[in-house]
KEKOLDREN-993584 format. One record per residue: residue in three letters; x, y, z of N, C-alpha, C in turn; residue number from 1. Coordinates in steps of 0.1 Angstrom, whole numbers, plus 5000, padded with zeros to 4 digits. Atoms other than C-alpha are relative to their C-alpha. Example, Ala and Ser with C-alpha at 12.3 -4.5 7.8 and 13.67 -1.06 7.14 Angstrom:
<recs>
    aa   n_east   n_north   n_up   ca_east   ca_north   ca_up   c_east   c_north   c_up     i
   ala     5009      4988   5000      5123       4955    5078     5009      5012   5000     1
   ser     4991      4989   5000      5137       4989    5071     4992      5011   5008     2
</recs>
This chain:
<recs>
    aa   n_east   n_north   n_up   ca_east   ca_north   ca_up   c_east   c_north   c_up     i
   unk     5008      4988   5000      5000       5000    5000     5009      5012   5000     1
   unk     4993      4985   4996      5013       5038    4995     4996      5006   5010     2
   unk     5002      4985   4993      5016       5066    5016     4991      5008   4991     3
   unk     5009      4987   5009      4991       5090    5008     5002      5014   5006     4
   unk     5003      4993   4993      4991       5122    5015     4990      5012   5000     5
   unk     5009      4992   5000      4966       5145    5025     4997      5011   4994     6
   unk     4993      4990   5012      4954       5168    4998     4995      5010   5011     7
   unk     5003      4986   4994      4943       5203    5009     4994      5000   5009     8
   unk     5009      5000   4988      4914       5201    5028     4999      4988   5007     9
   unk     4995      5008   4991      4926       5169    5047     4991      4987   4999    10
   unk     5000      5013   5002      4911       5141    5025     5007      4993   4998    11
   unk     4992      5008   5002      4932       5113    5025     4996      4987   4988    12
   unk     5009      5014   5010      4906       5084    5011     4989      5001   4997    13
   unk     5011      5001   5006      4882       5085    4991     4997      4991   4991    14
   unk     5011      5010   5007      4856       5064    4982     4992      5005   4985    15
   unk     5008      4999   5010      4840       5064    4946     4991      4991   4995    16
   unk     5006      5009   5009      4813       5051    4935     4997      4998   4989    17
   unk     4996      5004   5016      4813       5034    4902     4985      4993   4997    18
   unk     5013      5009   5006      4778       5021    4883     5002      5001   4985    19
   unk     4998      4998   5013      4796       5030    4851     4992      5005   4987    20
   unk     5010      4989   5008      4773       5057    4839     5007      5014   4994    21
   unk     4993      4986   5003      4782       5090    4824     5001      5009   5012    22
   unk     5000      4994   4992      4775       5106    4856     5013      4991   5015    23
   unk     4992      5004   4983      4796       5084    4881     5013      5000   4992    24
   unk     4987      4999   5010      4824       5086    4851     5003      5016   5004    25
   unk     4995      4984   4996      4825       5123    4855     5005      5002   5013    26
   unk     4993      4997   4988      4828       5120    4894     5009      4995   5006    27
   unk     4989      5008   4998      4851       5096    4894     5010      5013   4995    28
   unk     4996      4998   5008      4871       5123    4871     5005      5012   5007    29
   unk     4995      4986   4988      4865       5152    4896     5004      4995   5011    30
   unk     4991      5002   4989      4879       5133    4923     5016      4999   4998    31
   unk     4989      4994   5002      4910       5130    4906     5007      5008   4998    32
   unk     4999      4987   5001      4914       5162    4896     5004      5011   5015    33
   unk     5002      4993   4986      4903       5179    4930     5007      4992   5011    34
   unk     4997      5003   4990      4916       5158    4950     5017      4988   4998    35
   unk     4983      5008   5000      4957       5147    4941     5009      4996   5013    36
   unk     4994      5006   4989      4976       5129    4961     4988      4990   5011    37
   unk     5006      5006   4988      4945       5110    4979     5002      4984   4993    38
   unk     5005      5017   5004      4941       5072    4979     4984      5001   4994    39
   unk     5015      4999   5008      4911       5068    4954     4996      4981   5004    40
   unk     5005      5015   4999      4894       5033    4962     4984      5003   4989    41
   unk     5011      4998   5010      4865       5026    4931     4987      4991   5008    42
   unk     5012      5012   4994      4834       5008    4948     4993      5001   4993    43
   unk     5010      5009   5012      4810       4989    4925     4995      4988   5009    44
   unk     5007      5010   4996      4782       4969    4939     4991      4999   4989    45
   unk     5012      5006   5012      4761       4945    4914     4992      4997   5006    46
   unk     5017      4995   4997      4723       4953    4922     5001      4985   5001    47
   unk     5007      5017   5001      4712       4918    4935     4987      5000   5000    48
   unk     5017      4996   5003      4674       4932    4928     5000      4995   4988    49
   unk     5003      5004   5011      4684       4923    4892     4993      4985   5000    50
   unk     5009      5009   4999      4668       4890    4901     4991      5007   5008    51
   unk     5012      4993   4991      4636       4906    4912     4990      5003   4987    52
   unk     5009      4998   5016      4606       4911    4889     4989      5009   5012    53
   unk     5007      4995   4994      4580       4940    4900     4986      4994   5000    54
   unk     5016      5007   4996      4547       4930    4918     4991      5009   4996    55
   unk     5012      4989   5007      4513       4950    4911     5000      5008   5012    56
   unk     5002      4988   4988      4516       4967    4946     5014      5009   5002    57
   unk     4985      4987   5000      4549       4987    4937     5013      4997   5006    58
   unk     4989      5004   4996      4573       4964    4951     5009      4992   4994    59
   unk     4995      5009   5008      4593       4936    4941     5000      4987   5004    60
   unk     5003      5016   4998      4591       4898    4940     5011      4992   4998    61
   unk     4985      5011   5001      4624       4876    4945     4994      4991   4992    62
   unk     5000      5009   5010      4626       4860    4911     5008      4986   5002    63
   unk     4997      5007   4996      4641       4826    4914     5016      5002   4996    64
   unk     4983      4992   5001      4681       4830    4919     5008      4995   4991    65
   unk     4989      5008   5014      4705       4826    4887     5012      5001   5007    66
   unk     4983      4995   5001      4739       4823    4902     5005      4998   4987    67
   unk     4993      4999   5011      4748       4818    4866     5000      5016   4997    68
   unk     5002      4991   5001      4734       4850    4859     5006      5016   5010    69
   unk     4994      4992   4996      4750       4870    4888     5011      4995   5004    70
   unk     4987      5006   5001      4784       4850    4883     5004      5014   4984    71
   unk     4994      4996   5009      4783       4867    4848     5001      5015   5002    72
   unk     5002      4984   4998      4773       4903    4858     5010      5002   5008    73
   unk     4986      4995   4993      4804       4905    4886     5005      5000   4986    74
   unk     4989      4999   5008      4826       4890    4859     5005      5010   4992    75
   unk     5000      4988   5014      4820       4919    4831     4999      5011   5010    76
   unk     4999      4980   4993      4818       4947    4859     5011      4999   5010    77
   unk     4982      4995   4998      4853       4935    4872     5010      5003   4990    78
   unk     4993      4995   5016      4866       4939    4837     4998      5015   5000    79
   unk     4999      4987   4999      4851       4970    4837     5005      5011   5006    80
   unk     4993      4992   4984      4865       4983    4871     5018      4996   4995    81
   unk     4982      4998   5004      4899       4973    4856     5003      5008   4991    82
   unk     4997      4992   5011      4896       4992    4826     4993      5012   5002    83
   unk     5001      4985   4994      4889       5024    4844     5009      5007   5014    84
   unk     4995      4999   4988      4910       5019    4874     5014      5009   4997    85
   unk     4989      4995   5004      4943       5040    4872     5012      5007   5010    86
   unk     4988      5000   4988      4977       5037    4889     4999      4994   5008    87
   unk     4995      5009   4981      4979       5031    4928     4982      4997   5003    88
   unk     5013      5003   4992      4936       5031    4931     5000      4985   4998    89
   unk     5006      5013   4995      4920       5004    4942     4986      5001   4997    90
   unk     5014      5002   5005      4889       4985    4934     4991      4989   5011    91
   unk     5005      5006   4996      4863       4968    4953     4985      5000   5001    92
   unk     5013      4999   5008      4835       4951    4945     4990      4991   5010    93
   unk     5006      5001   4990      4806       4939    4963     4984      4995   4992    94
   unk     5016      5005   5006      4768       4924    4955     4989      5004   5010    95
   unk     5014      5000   4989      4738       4935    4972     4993      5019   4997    96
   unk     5007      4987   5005      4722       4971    4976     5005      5009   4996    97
   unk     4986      4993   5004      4744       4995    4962     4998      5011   5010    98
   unk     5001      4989   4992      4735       5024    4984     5011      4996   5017    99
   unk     4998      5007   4987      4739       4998    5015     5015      4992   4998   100
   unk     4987      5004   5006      4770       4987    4998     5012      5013   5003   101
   unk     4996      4993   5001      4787       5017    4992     4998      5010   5014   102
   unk     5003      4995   4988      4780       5032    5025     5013      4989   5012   103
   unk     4994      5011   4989      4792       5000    5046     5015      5005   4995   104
   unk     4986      5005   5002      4824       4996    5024     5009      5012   4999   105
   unk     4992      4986   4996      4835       5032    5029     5004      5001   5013   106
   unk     4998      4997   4983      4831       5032    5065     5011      4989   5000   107
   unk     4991      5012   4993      4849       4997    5067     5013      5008   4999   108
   unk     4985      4996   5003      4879       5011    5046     5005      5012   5003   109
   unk     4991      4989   4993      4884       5040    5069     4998      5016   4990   110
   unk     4999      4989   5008      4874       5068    5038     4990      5014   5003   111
   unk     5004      4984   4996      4872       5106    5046     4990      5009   4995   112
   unk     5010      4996   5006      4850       5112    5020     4996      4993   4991   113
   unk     5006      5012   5012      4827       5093    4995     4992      5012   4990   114
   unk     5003      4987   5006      4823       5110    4962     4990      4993   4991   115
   unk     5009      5004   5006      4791       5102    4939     4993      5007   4988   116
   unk     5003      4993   5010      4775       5112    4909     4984      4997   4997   117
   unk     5015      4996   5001      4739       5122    4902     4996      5000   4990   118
   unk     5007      5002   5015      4716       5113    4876     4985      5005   5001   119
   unk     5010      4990   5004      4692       5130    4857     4990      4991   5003   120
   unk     5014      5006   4995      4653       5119    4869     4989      5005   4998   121
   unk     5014      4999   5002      4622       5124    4857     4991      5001   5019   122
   unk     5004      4995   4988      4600       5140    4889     4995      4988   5003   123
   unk     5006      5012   4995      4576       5105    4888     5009      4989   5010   124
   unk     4993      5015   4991      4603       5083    4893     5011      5004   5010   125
   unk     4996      4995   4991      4623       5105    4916     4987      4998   5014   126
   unk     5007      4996   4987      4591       5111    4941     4994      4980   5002   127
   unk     5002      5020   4991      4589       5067    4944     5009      4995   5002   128
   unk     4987      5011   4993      4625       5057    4943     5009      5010   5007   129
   unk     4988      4989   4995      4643       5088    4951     5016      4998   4991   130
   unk     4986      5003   5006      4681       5086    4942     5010      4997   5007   131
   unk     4991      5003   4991      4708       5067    4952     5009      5011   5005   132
   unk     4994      4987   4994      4729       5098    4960     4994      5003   5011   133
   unk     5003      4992   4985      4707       5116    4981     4997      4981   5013   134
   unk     5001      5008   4989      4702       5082    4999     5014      4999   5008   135
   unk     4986      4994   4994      4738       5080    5004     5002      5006   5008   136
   unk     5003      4992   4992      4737       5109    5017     4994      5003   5014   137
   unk     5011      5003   4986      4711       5104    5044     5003      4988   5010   138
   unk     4994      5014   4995      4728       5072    5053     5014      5000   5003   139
   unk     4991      5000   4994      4759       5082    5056     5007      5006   5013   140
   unk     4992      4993   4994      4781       5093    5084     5012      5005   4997   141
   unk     4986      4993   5006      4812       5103    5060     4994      5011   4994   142
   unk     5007      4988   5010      4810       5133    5044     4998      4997   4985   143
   unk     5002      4997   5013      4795       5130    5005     5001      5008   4993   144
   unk     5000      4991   5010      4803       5148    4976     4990      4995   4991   145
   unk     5007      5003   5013      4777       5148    4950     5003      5007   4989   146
   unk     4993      4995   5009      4787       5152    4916     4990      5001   4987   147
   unk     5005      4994   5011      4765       5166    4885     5004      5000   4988   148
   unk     4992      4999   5015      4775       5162    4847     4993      5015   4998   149
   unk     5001      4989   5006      4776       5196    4831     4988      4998   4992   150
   unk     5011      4998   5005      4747       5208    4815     5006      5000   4987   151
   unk     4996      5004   5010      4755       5200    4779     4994      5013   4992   152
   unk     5008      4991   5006      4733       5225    4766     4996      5017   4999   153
   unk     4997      4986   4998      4747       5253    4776     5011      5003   4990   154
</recs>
């Protein structure tokens, strides 16, 4: 492991979360940037809801469990996490809620700050699922950065 050293405002480790969107690509992008010299760790958790099929009352119904099917989804999103990783960061990956994921595996690994990236939402499906960010947020005890893609259209 390296020495890290503390960049400015006295993060050392930071956590990113990865779902390999354009928006968690961008914040992954501003943490290196803003934040040189810290230990970057990438967290990726594979949604274990993808076995789940919605019921008629707005929830969801444990479909019957493919481990083939979430054997193949790690495999192709630790590929992925290698072909985005760069230099001394670190990658770790994880299955289950990704909010409840990325929360735990921050705190475990000791990180100063957990940085995240925010996706655009239609008001419907914001006011039933909300967003993992702001849940984040609400759940964490590290401090969060939330991270925005530029308005393209400006």
């Amino acid at each position: 492991m390296t020495q890290t050293e503390p960049t400015p405002i006295g993060f050392a480790k930071i956590a990113v979360g990865v779902d390999f969107s354009p928006s968690s690509q961008h914040a992954l992008a501003v943490a290196r940037a803003r934040f040189p010299g810290a230990q970057i760790r990438l967290l990726h958790v594979t949604d274990a809801r993808v076995t789940t099929s919605p019921d008629l009352m707005g929830g969801v119904t444990p479909a019957v469990f493919d481990a083939g099917l979430l054997s193949s989804l790690e495999d192709a999103d630790a590929q992925r996490l290698a072909a985005i990783m760069q230099g001394s960061e670190e990658t770790e990956q994880l299955v289950g809620d990704p909010v409840t994921g990325i929360v735990e595996a921050a705190a475990r690994w000791g990180a100063d700050l957990i940085v995240v990236g925010t996706h655009a939402q239609g008001a419907l499906e914001h006011f039933f699922i909300g967003s993992s960010a702001e849940k984040i947020v609400g759940r964490s005890p590290i401090p969060v950065l939330t991270v925005r893609l530029p308005d393209r259209r400006a």
